[in-house]
C-alpha positions in Angstrom: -4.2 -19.1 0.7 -3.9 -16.4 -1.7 -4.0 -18.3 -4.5 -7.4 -19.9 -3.1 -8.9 -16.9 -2.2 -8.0 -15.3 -6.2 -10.0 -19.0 -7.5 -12.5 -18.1 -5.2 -13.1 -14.1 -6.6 -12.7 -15.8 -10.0 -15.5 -18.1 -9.7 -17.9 -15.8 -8.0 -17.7 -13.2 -10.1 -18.4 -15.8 -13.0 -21.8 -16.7 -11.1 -22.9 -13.0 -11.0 -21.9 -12.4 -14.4 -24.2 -15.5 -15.5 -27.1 -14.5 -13.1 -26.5 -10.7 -14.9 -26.8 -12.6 -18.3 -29.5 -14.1 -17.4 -31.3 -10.5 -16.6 -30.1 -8.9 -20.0 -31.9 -11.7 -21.5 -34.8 -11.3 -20.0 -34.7 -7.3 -20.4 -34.3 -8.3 -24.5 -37.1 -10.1 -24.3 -39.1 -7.4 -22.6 -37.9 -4.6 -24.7 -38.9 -6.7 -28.3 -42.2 -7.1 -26.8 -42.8 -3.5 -25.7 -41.6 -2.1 -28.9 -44.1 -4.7 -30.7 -46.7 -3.1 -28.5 -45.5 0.2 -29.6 -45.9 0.1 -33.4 -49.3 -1.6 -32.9 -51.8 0.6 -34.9 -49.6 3.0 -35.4 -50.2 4.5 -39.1 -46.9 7.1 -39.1 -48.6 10.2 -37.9 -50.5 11.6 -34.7 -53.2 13.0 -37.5 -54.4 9.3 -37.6 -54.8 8.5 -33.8 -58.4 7.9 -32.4 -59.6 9.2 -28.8 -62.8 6.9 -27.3 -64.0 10.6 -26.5 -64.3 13.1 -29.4 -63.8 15.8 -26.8 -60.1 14.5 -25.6 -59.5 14.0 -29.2 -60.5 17.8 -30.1 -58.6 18.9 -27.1 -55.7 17.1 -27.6 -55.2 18.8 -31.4 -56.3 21.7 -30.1 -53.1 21.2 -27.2 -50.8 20.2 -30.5 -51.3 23.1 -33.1 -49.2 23.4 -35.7 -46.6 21.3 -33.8 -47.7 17.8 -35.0 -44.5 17.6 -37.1 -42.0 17.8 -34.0 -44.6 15.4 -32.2 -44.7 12.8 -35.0 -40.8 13.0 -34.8 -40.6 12.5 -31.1 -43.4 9.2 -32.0 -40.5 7.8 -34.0 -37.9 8.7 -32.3 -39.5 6.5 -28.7 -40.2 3.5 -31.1 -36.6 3.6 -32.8 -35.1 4.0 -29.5 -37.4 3.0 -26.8 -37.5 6.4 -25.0 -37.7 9.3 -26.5 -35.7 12.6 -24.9 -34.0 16.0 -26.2 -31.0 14.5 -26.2 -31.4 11.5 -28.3 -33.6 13.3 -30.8 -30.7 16.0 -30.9 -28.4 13.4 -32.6 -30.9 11.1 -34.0 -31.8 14.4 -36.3 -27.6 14.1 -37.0 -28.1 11.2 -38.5 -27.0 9.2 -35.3 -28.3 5.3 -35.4 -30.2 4.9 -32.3 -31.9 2.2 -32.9 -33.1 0.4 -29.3 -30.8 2.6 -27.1 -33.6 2.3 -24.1 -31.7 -1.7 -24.1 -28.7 -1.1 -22.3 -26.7 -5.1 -21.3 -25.8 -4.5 -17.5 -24.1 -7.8 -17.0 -20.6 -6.6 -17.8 -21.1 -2.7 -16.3 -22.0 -4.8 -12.5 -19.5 -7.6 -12.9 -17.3 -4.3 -13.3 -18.3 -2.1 -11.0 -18.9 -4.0 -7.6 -17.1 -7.7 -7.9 -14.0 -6.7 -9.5 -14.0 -3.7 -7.6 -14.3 -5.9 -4.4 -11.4 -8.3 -6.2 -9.1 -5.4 -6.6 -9.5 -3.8 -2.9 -8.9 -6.9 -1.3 -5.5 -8.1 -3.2 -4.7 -4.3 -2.7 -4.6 -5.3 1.1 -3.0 -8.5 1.0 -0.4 -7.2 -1.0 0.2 -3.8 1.3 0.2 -6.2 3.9 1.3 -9.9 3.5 2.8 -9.2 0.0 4.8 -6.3 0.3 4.0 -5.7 -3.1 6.0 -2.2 -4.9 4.2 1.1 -4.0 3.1 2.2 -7.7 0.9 -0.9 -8.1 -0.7 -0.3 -5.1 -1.5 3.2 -5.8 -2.9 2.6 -9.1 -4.9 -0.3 -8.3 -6.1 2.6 -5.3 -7.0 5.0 -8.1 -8.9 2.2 -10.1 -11.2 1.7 -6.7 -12.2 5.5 -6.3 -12.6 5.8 -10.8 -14.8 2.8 -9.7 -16.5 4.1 -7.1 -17.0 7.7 -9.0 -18.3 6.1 -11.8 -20.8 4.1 -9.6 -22.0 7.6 -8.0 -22.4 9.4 -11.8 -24.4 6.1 -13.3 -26.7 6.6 -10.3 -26.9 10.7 -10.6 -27.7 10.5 -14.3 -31.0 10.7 -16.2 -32.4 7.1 -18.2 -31.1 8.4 -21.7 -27.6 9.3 -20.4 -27.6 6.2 -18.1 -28.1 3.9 -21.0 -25.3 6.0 -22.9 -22.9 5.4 -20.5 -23.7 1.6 -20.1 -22.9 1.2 -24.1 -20.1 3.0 -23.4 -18.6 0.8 -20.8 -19.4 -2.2 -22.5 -17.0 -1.1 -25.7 -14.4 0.0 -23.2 -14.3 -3.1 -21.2 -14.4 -5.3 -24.5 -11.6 -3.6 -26.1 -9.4 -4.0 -22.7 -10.5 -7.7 -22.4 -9.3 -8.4 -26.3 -6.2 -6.2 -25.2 -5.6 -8.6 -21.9 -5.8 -11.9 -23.9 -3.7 -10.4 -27.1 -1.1 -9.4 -23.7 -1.3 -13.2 -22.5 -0.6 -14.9 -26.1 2.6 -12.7 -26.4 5.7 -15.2 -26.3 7.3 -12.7 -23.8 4.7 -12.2 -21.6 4.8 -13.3 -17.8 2.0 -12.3 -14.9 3.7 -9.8 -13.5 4.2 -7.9 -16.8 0.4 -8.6 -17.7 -1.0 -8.0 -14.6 1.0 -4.2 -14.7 -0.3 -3.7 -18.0 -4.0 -4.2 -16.9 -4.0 -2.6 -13.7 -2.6 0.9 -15.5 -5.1 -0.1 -18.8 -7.7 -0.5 -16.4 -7.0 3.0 -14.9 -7.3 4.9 -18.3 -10.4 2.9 -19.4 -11.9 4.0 -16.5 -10.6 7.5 -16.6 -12.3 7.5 -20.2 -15.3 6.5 -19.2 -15.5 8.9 -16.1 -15.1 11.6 -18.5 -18.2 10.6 -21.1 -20.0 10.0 -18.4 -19.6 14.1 -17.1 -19.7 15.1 -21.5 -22.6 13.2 -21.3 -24.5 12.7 -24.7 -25.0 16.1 -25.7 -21.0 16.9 -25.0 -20.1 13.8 -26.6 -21.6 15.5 -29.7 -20.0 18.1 -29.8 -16.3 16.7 -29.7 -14.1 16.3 -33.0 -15.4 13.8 -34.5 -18.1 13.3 -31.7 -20.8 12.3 -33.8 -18.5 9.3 -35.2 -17.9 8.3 -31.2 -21.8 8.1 -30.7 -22.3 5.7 -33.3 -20.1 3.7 -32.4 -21.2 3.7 -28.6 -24.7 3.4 -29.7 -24.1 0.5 -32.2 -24.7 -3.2 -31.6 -22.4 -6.1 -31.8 -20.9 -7.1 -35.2 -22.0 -3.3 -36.3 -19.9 -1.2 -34.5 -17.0 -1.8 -36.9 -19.5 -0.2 -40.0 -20.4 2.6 -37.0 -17.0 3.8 -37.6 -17.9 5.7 -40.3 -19.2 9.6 -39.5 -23.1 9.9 -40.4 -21.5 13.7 -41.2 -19.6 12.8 -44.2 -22.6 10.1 -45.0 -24.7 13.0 -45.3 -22.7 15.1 -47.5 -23.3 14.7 -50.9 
């Protein structure tokens, strides 16, 4: 029965992760368009935009001053990024890729967050009660719930920019602990219970790590050893996050 119930979990949480696919997809496509509609007529500078009213066009440079430079800035800044915020034109002025940071993939952060999370309360139980299993791995898969849970409650709390921050975040740290899982499964000496150890206490200090950018925030995150180095690597895409690696600090020095 256990066994069925884990190939149950399994195959449920592989139909919301496709359904969740499916909605990052669509979001790409969205976002592509949007920043299309963006850089439509847009000629580089705020000196160049028309009004269909010369008063609101008088007024508005009138509102600007002397400030069109930081405006013109914050322009480019929402159609590298997709959103535009102190934070993100902070680091972007660090030399900080941020290139579409407003598209944030959800599928694995959910499939994370409220599935698995739902997978590893209920063999928590069976194993506390029909399992007997050893006191330490019920504890730590007790932690993982709450980091869960915790993390859930911050996500929500947060503002758009550090939202999307922490949803590039969790995507690197789930990838690197799902490449850690299967290099743990190819090992000649590994057996389930050894794995399945591993990954509950991997599991605990992924999340742990990601609890704790998610209170730094983006801002925080900066200003960490090496902080600006972490950023572009959380805010790369794909294939580039291996270049990311290097610090847009020591790119800038001469």
């Amino acid at each position: 029965q256990v066994h069925c119930g884990a190939y149950v979990a399994f195959f449920a949480t592989l139909a919301i992760l496709f359904c969740q696919l499916e909605v990052d997809r669509v979001n790409a496509e969205r976002t592509a368009l949007e920043a299309e509609q963006l850089r439509k007529g847009y000629q580089g500078s705020i000196h160049y935009a028309d009004c269909t009213q010369p008063e609101d066009a008088q007024r508005i440079r009138r509102e600007i001053g002397c400030k069109s430079d930081v405006v013109d800035y914050a322009i480019d800044v929402l159609l590298s990024a997709g959103m535009s915020t102190p934070a993100l034109r902070d680091i972007a002025r660090e030399g900080v890729d941020i290139q579409r940071t407003a598209y944030s993939e959800v599928a694995s952060s959910v499939v994370l967050l409220f599935p698995v999370d739902f997978i590893t309360f209920t063999f928590a139980v069976v194993e506390a009660i029909y399992l007997r299993g050893s006191v330490l791995r019920i504890l730590l898969s007790s932690i993982c719930i709450l980091e869960r849970l915790l993390l859930a409650i911050l996500i929500y709390r947060r503002s758009i920019d550090e939202r999307c921050f922490l949803l590039k975040v969790m995507d690197k740290i789930v990838a690197a602990l799902l490449i850690s899982f299967v290099g743990l499964c190819l090992l000649p000496t590994a057996t389930m219970r050894k794995v399945s150890k591993i990954w509950v206490i991997g599991s605990n200090i992924g999340f742990a790590l990601m609890i704790a950018f998610a209170v730094l925030g983006i801002r925080g995150t900066a200003k960490l050893p090496m902080g600006l180095c972490l950023l572009q690597f959380f805010f790369a895409r794909g294939l580039t996050s291996c270049a990311a690696c290097t610090c847009p600090s020591w790119e800038a020095e001469p």
